[in-house]
PDB file of N, CA, C and O in Angstrom:
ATOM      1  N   UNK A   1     -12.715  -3.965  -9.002  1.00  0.00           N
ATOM      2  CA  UNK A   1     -12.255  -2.747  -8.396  1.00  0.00           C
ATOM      3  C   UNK A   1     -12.553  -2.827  -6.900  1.00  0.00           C
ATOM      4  O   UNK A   1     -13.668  -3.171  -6.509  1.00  0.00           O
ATOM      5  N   UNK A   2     -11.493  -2.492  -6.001  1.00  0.00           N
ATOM      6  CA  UNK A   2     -11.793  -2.603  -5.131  1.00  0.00           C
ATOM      7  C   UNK A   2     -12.225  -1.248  -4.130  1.00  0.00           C
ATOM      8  O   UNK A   2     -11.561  -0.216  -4.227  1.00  0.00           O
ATOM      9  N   UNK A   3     -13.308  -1.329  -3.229  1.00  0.00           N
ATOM     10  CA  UNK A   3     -13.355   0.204  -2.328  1.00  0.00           C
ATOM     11  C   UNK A   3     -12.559   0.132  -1.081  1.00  0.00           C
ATOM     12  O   UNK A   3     -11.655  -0.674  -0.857  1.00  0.00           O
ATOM     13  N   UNK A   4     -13.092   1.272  -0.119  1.00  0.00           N
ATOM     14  CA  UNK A   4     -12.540   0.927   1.223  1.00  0.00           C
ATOM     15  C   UNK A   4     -13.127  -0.259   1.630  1.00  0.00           C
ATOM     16  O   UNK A   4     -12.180  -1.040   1.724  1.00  0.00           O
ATOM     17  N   UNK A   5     -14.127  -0.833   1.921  1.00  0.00           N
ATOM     18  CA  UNK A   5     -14.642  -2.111   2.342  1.00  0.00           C
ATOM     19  C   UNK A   5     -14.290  -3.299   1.740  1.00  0.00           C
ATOM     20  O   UNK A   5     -14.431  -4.409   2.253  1.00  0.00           O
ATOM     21  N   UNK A   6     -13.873  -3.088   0.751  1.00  0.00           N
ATOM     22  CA  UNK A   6     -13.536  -4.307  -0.263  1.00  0.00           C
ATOM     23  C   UNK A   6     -11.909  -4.559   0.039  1.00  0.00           C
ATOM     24  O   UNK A   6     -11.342  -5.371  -0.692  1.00  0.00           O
ATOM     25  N   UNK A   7     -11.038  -3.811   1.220  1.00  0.00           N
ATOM     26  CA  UNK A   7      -9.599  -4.399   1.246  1.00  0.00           C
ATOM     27  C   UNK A   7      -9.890  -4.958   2.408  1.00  0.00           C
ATOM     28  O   UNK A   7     -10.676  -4.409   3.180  1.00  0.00           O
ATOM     29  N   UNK A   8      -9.085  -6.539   2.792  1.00  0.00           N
ATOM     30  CA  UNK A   8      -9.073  -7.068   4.072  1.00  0.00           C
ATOM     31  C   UNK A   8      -8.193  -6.235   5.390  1.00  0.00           C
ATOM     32  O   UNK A   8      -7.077  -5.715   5.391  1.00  0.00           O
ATOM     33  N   UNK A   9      -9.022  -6.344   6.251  1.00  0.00           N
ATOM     34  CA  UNK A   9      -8.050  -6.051   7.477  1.00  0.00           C
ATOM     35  C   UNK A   9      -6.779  -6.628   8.340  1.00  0.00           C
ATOM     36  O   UNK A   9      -6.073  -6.205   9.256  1.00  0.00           O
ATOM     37  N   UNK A  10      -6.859  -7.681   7.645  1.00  0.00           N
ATOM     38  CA  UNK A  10      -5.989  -8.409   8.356  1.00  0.00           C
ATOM     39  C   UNK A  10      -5.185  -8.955   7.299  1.00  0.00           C
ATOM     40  O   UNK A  10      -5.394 -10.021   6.721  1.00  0.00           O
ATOM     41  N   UNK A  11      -4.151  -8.059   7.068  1.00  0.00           N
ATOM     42  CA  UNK A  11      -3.474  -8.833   5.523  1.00  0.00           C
ATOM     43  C   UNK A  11      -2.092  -9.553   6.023  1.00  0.00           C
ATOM     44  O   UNK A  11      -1.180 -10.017   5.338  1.00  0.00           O
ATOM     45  N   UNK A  12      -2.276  -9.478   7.789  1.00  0.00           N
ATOM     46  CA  UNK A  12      -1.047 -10.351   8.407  1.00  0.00           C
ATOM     47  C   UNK A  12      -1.481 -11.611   7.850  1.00  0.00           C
ATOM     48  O   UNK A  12      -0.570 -12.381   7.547  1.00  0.00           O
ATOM     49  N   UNK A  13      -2.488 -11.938   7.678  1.00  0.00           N
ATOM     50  CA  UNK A  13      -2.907 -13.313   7.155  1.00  0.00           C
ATOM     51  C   UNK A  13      -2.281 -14.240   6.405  1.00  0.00           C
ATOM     52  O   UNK A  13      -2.374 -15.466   6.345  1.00  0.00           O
ATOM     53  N   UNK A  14      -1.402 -13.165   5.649  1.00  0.00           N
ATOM     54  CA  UNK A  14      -0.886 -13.521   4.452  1.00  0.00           C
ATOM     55  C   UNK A  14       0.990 -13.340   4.903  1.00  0.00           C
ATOM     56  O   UNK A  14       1.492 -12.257   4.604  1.00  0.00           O
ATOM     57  N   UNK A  15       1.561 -14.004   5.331  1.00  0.00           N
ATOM     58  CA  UNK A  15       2.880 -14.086   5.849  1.00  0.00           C
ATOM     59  C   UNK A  15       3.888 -14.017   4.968  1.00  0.00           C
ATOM     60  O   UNK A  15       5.021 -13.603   5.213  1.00  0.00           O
ATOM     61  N   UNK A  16       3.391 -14.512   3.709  1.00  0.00           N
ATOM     62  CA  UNK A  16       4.732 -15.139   2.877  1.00  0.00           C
ATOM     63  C   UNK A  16       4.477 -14.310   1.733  1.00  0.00           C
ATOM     64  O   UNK A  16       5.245 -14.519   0.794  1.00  0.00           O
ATOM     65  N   UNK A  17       3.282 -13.100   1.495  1.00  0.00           N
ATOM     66  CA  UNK A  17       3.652 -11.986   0.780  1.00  0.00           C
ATOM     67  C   UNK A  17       4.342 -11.608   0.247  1.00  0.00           C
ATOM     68  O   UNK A  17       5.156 -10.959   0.904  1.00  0.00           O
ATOM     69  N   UNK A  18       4.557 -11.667  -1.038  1.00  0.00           N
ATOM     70  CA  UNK A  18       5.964 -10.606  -1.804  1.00  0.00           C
ATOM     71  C   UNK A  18       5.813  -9.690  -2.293  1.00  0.00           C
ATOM     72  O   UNK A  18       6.334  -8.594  -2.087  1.00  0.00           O
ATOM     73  N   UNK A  19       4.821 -10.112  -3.267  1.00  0.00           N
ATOM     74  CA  UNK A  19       4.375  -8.636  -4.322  1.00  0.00           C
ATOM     75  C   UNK A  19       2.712  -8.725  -4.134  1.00  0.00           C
ATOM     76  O   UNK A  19       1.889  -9.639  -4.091  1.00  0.00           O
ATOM     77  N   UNK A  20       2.673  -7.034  -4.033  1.00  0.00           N
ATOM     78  CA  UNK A  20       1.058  -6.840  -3.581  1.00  0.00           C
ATOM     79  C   UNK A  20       0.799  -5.890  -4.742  1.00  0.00           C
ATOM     80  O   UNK A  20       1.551  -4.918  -4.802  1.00  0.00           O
ATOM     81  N   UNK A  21      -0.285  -6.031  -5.814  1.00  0.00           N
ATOM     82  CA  UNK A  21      -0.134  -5.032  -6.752  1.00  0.00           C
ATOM     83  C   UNK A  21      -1.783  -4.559  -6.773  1.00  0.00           C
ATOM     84  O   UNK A  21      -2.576  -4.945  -7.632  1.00  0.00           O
ATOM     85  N   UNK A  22      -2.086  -3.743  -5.769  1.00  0.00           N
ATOM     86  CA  UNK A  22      -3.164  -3.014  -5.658  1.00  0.00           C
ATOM     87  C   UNK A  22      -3.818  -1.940  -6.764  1.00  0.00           C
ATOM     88  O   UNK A  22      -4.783  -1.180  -6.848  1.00  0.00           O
ATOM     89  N   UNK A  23      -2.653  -2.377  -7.564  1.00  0.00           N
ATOM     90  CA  UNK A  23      -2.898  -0.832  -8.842  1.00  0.00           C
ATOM     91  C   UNK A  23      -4.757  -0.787  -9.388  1.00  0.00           C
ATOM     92  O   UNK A  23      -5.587  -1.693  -9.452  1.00  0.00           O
ATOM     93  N   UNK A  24      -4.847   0.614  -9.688  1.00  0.00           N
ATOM     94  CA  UNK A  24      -6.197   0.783 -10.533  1.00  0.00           C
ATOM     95  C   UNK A  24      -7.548   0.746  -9.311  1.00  0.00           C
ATOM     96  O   UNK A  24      -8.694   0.665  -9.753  1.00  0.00           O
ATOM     97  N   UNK A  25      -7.362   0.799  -8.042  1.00  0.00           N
ATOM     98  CA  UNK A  25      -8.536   0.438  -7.523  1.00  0.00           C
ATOM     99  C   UNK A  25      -9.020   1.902  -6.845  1.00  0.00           C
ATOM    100  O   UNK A  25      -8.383   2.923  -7.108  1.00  0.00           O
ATOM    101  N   UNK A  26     -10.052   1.931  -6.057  1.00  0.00           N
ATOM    102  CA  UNK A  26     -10.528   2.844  -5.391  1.00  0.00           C
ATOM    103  C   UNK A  26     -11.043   3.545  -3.642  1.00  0.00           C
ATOM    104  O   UNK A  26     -11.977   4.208  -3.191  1.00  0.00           O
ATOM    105  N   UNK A  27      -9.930   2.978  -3.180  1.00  0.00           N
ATOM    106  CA  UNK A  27      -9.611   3.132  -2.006  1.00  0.00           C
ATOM    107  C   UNK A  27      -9.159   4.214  -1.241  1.00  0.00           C
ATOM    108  O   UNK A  27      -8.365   5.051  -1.671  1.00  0.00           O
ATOM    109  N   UNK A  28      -9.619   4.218  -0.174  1.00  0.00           N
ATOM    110  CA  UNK A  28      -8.982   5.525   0.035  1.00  0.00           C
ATOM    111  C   UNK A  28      -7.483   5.361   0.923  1.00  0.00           C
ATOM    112  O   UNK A  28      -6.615   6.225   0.792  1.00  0.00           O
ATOM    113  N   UNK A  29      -7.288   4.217   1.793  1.00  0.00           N
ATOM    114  CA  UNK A  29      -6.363   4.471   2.369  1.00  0.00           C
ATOM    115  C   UNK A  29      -5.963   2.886   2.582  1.00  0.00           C
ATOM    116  O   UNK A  29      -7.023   2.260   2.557  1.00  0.00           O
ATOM    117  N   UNK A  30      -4.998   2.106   2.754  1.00  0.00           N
ATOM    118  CA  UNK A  30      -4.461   1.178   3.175  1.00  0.00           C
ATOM    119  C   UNK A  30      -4.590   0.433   4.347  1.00  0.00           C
ATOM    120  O   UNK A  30      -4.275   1.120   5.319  1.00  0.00           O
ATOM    121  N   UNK A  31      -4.982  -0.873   4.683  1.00  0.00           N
ATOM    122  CA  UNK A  31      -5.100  -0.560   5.713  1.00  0.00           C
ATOM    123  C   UNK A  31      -4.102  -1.814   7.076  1.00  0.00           C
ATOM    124  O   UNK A  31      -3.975  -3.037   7.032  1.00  0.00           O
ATOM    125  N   UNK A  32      -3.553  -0.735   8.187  1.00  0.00           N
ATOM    126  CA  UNK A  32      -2.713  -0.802   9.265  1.00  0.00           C
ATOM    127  C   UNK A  32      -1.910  -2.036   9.035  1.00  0.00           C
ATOM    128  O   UNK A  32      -0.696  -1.836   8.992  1.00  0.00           O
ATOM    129  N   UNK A  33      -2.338  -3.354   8.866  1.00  0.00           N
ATOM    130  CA  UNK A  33      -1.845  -4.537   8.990  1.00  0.00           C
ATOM    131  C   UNK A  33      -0.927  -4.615   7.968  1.00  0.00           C
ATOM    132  O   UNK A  33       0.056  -5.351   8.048  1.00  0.00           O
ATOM    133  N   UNK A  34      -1.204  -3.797   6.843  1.00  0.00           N
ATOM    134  CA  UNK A  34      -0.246  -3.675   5.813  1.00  0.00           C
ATOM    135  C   UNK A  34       1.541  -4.051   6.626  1.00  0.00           C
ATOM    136  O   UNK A  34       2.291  -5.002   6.410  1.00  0.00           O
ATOM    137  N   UNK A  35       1.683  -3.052   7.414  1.00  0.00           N
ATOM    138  CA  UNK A  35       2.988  -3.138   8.101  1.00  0.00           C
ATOM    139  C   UNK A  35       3.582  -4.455   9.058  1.00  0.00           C
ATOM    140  O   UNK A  35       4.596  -4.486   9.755  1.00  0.00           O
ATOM    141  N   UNK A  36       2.610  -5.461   8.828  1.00  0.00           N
ATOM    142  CA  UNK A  36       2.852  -7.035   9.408  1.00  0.00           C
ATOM    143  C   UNK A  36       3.247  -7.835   7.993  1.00  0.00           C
ATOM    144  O   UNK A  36       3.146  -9.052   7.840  1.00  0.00           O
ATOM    145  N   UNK A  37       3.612  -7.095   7.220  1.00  0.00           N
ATOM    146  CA  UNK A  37       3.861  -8.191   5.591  1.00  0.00           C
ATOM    147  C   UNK A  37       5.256  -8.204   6.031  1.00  0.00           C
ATOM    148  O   UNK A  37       5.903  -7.157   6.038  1.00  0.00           O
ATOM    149  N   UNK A  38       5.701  -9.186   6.354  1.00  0.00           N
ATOM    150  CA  UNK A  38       7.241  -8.781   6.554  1.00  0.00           C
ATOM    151  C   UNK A  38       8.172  -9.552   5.262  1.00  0.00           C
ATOM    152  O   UNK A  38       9.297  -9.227   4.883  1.00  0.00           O
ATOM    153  N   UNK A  39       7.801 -10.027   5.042  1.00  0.00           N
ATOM    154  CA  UNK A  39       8.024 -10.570   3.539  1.00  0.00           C
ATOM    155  C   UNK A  39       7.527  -9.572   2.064  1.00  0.00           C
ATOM    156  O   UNK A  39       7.733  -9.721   0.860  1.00  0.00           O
ATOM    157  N   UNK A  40       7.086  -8.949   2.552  1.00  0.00           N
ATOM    158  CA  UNK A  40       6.690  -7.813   1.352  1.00  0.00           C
ATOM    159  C   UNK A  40       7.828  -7.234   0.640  1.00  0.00           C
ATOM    160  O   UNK A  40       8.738  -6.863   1.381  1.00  0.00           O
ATOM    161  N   UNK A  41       7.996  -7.074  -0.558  1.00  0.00           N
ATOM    162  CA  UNK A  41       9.306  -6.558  -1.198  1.00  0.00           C
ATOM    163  C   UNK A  41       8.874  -5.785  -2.173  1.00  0.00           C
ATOM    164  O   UNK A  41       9.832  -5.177  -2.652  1.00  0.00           O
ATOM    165  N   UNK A  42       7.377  -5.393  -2.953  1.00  0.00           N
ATOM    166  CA  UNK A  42       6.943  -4.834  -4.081  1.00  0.00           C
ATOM    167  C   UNK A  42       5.633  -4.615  -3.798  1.00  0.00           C
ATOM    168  O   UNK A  42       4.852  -5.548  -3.608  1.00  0.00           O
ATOM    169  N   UNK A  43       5.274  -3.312  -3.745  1.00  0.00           N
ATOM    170  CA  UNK A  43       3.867  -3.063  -3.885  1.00  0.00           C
ATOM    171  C   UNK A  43       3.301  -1.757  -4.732  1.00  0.00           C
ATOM    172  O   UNK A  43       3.540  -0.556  -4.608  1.00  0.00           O
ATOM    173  N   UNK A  44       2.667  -2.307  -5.412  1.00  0.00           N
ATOM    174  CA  UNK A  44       2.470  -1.057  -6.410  1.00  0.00           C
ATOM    175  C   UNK A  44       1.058  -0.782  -6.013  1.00  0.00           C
ATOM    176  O   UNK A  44       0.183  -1.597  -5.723  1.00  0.00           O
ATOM    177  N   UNK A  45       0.980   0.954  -6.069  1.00  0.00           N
ATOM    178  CA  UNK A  45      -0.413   1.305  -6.466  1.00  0.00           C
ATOM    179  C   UNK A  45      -0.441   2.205  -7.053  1.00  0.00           C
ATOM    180  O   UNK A  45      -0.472   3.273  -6.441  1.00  0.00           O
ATOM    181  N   UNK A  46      -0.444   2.205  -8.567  1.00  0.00           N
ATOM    182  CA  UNK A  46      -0.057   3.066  -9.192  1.00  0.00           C
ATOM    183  C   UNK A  46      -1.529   3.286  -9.842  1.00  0.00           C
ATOM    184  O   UNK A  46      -2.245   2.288  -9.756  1.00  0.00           O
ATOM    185  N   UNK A  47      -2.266   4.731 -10.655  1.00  0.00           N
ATOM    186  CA  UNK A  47      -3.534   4.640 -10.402  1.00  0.00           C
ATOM    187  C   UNK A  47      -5.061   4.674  -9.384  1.00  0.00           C
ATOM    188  O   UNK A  47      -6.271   4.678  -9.610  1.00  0.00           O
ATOM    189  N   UNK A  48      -4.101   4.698  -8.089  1.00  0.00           N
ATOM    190  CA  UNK A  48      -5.033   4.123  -6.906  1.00  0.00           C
ATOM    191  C   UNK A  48      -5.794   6.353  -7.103  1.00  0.00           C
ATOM    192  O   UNK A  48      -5.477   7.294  -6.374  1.00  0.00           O
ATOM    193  N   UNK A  49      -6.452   6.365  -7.937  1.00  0.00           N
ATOM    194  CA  UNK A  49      -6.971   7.663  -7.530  1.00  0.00           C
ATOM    195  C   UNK A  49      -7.711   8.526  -6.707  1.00  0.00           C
ATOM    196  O   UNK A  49      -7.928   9.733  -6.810  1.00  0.00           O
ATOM    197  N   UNK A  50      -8.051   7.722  -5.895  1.00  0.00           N
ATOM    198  CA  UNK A  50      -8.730   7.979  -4.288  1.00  0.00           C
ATOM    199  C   UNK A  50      -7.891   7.751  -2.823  1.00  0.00           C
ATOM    200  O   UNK A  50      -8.342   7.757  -1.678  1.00  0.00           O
ATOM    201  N   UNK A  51      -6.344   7.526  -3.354  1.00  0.00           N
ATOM    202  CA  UNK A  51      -5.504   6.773  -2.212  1.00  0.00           C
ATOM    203  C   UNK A  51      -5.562   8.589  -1.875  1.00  0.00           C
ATOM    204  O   UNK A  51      -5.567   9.447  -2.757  1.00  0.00           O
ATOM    205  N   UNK A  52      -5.598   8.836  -0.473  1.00  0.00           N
ATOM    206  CA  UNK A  52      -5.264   9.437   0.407  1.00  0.00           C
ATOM    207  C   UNK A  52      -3.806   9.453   1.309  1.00  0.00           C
ATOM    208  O   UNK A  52      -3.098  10.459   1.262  1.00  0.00           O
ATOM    209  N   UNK A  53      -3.456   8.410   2.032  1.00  0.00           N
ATOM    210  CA  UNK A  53      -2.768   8.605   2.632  1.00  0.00           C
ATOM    211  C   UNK A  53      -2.305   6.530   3.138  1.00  0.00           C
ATOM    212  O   UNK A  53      -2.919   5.483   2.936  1.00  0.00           O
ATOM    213  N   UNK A  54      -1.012   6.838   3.796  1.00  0.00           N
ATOM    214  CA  UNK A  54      -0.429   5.178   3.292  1.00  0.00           C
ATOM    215  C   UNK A  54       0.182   4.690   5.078  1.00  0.00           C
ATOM    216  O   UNK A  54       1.094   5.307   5.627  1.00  0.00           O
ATOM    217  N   UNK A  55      -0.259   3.972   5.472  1.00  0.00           N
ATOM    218  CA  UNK A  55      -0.023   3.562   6.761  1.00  0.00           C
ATOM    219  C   UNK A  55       1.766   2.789   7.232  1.00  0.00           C
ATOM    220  O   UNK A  55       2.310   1.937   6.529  1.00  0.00           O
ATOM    221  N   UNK A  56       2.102   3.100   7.944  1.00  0.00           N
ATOM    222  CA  UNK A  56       3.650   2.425   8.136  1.00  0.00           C
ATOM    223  C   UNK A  56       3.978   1.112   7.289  1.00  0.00           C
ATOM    224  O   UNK A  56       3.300   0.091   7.400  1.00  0.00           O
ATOM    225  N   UNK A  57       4.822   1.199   6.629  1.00  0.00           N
ATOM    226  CA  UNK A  57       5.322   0.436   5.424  1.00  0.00           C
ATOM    227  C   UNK A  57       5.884  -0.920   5.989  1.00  0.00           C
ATOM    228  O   UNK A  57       5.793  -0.724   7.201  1.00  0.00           O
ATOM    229  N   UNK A  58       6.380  -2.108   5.837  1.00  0.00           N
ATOM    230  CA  UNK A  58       6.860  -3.238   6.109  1.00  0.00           C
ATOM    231  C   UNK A  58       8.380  -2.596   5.790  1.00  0.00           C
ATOM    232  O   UNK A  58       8.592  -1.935   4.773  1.00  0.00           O
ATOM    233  N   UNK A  59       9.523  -2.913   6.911  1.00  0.00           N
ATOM    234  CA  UNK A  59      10.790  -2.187   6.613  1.00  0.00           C
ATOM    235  C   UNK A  59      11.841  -3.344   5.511  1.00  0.00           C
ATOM    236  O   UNK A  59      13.024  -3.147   5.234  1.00  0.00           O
ATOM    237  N   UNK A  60      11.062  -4.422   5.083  1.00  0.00           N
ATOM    238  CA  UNK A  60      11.792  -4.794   3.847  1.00  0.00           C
ATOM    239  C   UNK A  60      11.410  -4.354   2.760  1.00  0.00           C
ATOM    240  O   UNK A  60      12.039  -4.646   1.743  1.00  0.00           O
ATOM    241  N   UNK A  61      10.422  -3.643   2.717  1.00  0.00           N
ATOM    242  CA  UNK A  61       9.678  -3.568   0.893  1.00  0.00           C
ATOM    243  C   UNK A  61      10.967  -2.470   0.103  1.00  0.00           C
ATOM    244  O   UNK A  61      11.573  -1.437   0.388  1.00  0.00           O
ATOM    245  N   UNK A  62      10.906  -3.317  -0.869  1.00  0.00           N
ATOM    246  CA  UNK A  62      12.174  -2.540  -1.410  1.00  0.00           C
ATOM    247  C   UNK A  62      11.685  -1.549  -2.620  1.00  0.00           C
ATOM    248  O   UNK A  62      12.397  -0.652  -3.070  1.00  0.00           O
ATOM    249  N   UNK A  63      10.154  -1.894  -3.152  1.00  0.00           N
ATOM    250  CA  UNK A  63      10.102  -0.949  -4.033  1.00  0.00           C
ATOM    251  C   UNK A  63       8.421  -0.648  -4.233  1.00  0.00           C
ATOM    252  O   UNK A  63       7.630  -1.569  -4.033  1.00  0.00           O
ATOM    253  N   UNK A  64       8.088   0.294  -4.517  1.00  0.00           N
ATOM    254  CA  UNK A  64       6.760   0.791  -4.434  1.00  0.00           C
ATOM    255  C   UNK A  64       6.303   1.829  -5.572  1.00  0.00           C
ATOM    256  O   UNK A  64       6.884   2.878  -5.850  1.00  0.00           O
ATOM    257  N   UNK A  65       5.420   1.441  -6.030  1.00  0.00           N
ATOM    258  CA  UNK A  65       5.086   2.015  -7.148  1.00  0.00           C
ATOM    259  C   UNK A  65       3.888   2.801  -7.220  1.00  0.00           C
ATOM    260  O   UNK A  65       2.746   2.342  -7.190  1.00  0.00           O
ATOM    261  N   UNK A  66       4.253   4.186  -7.329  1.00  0.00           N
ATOM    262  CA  UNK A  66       2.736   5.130  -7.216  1.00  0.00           C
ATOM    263  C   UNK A  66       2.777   6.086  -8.128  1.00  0.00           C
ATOM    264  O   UNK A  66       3.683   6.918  -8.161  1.00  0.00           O
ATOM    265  N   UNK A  67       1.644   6.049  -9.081  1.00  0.00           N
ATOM    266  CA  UNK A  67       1.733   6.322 -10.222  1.00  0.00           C
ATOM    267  C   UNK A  67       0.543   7.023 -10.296  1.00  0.00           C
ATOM    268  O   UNK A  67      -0.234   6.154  -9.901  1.00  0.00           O
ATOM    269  N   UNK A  68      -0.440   8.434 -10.636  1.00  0.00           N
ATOM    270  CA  UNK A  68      -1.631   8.406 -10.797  1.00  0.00           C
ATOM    271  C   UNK A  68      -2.366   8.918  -9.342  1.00  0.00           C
ATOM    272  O   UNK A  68      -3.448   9.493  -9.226  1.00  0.00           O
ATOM    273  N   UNK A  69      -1.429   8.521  -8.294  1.00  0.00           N
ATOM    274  CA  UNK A  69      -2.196   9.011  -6.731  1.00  0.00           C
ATOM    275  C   UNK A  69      -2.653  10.725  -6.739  1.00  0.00           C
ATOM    276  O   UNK A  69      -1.970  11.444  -6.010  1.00  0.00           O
ATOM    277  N   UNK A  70      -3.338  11.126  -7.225  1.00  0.00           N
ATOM    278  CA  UNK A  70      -3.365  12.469  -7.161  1.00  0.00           C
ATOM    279  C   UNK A  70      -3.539  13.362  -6.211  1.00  0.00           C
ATOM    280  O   UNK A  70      -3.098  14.496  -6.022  1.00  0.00           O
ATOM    281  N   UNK A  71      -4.549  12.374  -5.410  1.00  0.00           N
ATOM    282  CA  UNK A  71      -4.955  12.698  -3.724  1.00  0.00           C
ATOM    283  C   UNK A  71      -4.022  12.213  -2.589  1.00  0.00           C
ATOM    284  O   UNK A  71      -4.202  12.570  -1.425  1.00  0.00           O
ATOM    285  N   UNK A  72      -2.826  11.228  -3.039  1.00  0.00           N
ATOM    286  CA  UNK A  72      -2.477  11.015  -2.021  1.00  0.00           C
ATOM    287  C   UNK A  72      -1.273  12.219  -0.997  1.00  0.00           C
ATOM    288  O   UNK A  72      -0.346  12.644  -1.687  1.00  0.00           O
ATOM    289  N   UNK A  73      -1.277  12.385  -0.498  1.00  0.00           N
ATOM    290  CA  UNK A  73      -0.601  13.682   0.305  1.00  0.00           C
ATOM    291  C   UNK A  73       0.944  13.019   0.773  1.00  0.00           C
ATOM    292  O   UNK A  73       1.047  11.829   1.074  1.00  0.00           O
ATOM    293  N   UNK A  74       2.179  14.021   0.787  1.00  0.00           N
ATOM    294  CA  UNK A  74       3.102  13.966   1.401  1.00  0.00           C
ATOM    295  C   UNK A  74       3.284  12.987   2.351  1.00  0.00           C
ATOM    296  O   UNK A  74       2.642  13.163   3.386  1.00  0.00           O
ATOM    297  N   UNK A  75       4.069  11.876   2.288  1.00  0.00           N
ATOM    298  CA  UNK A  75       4.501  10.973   3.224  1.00  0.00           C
ATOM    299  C   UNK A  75       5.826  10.892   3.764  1.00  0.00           C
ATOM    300  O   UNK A  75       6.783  10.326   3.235  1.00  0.00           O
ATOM    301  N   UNK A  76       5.809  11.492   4.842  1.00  0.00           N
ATOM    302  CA  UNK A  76       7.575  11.732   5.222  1.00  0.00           C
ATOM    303  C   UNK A  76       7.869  10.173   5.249  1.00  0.00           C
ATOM    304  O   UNK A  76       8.904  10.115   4.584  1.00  0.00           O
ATOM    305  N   UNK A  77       7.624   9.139   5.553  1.00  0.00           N
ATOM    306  CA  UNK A  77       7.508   7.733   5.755  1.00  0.00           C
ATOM    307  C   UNK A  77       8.833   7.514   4.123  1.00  0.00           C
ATOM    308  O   UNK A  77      10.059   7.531   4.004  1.00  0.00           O
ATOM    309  N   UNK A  78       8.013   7.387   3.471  1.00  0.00           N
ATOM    310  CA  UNK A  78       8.258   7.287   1.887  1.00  0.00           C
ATOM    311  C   UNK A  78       9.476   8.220   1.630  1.00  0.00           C
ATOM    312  O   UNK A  78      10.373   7.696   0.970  1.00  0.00           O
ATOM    313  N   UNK A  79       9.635   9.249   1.951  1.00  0.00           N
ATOM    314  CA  UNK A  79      10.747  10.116   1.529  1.00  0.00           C
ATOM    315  C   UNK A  79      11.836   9.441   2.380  1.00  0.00           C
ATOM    316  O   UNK A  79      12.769   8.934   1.758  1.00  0.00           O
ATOM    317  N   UNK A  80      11.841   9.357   3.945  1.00  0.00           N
ATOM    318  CA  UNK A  80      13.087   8.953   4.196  1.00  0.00           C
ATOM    319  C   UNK A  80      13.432   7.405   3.626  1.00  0.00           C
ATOM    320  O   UNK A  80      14.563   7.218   3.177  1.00  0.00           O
ATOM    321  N   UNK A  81      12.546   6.389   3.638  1.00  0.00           N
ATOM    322  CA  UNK A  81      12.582   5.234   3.304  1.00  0.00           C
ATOM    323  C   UNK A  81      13.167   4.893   1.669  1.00  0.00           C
ATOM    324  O   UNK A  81      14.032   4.045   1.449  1.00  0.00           O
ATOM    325  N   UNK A  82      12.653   5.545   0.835  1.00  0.00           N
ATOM    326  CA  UNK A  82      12.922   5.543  -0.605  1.00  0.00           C
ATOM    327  C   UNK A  82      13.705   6.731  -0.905  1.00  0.00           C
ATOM    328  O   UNK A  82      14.061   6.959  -2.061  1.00  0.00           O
TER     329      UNK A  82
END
């Protein structure tokens, strides 16, 4: 399970990214670099029951899965995008 300290900051690291499936963990928020996956196409966090709130998305991800976020709040991001 992962917390806030337990996600990397720098997930540009990872270039060739497709599917990120964060589901079930305990985080509160995502973090920034997320939006350098430019290869990202699937990311689920479905379960994430401490997700709060979701930082600018990679503009290829085509599908995202949130399931269980109970805390996470309104994302105009997500509405126009999906």
């Amino acid at each position: 399970m992962l917390l806030d300290d337990g996600l990397p900051n720098d997930l540009e690291s990872l270039p060739s990214l497709e599917v990120l499936n964060l589901s079930r963990n305990k985080f509160h928020c995502l973090p920034a670099s997320i939006s350098r996956l430019s290869k990202l196409r699937i990311l689920e966090l479905s379960q994430c029951t401490m997700l709060k709130s979701i930082p600018d998305l990679p503009a290829n991800l085509r599908t995202i899965e949130i399931v269980g976020a109970d805390q996470l709040r309104e994302q105009k991001q997500l509405k126009a995008s999906f």
